[in-house]
N, C-alpha and C positions, 0 to 999 in steps of 0.2 A: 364447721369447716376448719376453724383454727385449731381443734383440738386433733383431729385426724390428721392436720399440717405437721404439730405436735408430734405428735405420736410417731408417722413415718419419718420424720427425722434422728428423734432420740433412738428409734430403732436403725438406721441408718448409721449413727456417729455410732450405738454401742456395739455392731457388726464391726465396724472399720477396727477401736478402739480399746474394746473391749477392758473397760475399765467398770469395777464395780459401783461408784459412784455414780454411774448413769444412766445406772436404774431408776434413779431416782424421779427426773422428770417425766420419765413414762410412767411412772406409779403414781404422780399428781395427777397427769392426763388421765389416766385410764379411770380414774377416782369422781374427776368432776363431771366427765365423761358418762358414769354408770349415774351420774346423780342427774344428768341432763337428758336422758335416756328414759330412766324412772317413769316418769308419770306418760312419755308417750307409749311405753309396753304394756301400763296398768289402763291406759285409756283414762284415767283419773286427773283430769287437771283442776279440781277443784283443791283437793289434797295434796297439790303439789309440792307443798314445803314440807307436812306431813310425809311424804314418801321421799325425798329425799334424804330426809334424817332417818329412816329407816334405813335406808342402802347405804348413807354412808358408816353407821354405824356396823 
């Protein structure tokens, strides 16, 4: 839930703003995001740390 908080505001402030610099926190969100997402798409929660390092790489 904090991440999607995240996310619609950085997208938010770089609509308003539009500064390139503020891409920035959207690209951490969208990041930890894909890495907290991983193992519920794979159904794999055993390998969880395993598929993480895989996505975030």
């Amino acid at each position: 839930m904090m991440e999607l908080a995240t996310l619609a505001s950085g997208v938010i402030i770089l609509w308003r703003y539009r500064l390139p610099f503020l891409v920035m926190p959207i690209a951490v969100t969208l990041l930890y995001m894909s890495m907290d997402l991983a193992p519920f798409l794979f159904g794999d929660y055993n390998l969880a740390w395993v598929l993480k390092e895989f996505v975030s790489v």
